[in-house]
N, C-alpha and C positions, 0 to 999 in steps of 0.2 A: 323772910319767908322765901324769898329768889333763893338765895344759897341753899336752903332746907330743899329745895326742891330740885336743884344741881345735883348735892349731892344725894339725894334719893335717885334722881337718874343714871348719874356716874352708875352705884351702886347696883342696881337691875342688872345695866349694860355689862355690866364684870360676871353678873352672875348668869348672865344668858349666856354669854361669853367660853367663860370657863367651862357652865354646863354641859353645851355642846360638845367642844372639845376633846372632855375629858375622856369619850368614850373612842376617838382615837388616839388618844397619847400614843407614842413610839415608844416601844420597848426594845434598846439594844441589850440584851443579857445572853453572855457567849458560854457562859457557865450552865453543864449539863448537870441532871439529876446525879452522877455516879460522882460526880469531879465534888457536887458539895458534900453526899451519902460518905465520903472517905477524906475528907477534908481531916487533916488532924494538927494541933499545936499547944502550947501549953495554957494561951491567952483563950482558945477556944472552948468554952462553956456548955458548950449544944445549941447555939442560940447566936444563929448569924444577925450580926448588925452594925452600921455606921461604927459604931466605938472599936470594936472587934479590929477591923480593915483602921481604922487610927492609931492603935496599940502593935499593929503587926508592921505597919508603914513608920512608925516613929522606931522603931525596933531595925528596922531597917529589909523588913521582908517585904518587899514591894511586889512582887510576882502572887502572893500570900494574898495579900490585901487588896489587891482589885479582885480576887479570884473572892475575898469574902464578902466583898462590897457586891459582888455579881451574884452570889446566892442570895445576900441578903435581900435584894429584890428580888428573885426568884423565888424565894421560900417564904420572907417575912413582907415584903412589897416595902420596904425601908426606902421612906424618899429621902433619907440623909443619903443613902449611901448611893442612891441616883448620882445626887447631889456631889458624892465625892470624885465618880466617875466621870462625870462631865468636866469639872474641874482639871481632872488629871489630862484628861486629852487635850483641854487648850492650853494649858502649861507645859504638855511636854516633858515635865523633867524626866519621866522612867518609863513612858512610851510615846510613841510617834504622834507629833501632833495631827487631829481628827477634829475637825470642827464640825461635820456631819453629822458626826456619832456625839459626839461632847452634847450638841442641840440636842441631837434623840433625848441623852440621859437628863439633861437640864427639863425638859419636857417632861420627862418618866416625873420627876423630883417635883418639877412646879404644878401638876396639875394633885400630884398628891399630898401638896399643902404647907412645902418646905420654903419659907420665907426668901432665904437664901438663891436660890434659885428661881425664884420670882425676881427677886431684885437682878440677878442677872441677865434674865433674859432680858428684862427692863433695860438696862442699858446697852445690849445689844443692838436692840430696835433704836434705841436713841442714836448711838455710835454707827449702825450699820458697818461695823467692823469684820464679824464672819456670818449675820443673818441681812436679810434686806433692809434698810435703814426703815422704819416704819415710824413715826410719832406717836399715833391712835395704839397701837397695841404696846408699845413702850410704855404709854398712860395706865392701857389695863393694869398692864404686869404688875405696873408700880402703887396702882389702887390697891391689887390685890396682897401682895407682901404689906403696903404702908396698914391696912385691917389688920396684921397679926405684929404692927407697933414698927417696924423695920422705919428707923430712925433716915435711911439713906433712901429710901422711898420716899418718905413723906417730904423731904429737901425738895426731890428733883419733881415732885409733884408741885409744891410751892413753885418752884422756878416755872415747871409748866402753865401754873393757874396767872400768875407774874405777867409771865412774856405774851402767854392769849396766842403760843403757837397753834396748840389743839383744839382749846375749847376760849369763850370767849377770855379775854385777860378780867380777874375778879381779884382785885389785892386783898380784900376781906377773907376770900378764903387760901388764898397764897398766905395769909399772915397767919393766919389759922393753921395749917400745915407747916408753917416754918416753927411756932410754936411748939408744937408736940413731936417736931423733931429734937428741939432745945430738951423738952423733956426726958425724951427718950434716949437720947445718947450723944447728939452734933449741936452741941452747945455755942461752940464759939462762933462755925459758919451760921448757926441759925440765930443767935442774935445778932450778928453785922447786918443781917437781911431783914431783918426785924428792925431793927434801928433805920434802917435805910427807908424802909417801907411804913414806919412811923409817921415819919415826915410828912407823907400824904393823906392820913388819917387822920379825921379828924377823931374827938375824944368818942363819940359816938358810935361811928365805925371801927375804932380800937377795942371799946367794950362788944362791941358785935362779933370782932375778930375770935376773940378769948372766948365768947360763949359758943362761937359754931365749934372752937377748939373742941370742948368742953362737951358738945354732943356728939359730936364725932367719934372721942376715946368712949365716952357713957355706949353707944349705937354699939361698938366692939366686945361688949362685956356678953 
């Protein structure tokens, strides 16, 4: 019933969280009505979005493709192709790196629901590499991507429930999180930490583990 009740708080706190927020996300979009109204290409449909700015970028038109990834949020509010933009400025490879503007778009992208971009910022805050090192909003981020399954969220969740940096240390639900990482796609690190964190369960609280699993993914449907 303690865990059921954790995770109903986490869960509020992400949701007041992001609520607020959302209603200032950063919008960096340098692309003007005329620049998308005359946009033209062969991959172009009518219909700016994430794929469009992937097909023109693996093609090798990269000037193309952030200019479609920039309508695409201007016209269709495309959090992938936020998503793609923030990416591109912290990597650098085909314009100047921007971690300013990168944040902005990761922002544009994670408050409109793009998993991806939740887990990054997630570990930004963890890392404090180009944002303020933060633990408490590294958690959010990672709650909020680990709800739409993001297999590398619900890891570094586990690790947080684990170590009791954030919130108290509960191996019950770190086992539970390491779980439905294994499920979802980080098989190998999530069973070593599963096997590790066995060891201190007993048979009762390993059946408790599996069943908060088990409401957690049900809670997501």
């Amino acid at each position: 019933m303690a865990n059921n009740k954790k995770f109903e708080i986490l869960r509020r706190l992400a949701a007041i969280y992001f609520g607020l927020l959302i209603f200032s996300a950063p919008h960096h979009v340098s692309a003007n009505e005329s620049v998308c109204e005359n946009f033209s290409d062969v991959d172009f449909d009518g219909r700016f979005s994430e794929a469009l700015g992937e097909r023109l970028y693996q093609r090798g038109f990269y000037p193309e493709a952030m200019t479609a990834w920039q309508c695409a949020i201007l016209e269709e509010g495309d959090a992938g192709a936020a998503f793609r933009l923030g990416i591109e400025y912290l990597d650098a490879k085909i314009v100047e790196r921007d971690p300013e503007r990168a944040v902005g778009y990761l922002h544009t992208s994670a408050f409109r629901g793009d998993r991806r971009a939740q887990f990054e910022l997630g570990t930004a805050h963890d890392d404090g590499e180009f944002v303020e090192r933060d633990p408490a909003k590294a958690m959010l981020w990672y709650f909020s991507a680990s709800h739409q399954g993001d297999p590398g969220a619900e890891f570094n969740l586990a690790m947080i429930y684990e170590s009791g940096v954030v919130v108290d240390a509960d191996i019950v639900l770190a086992y539970a999180y390491y779980h439905l990482a294994d499920l979802h796609g980080l098989p190998v690190l999530a069973r070593e930490a599963m096997e590790r964190l066995a060891v201190d369960l007993p048979g009762d609280q390993l059946d408790l583990a599996i069943r908060t699993a088990q409401r957690i993914e049900e809670a997501r449907r």
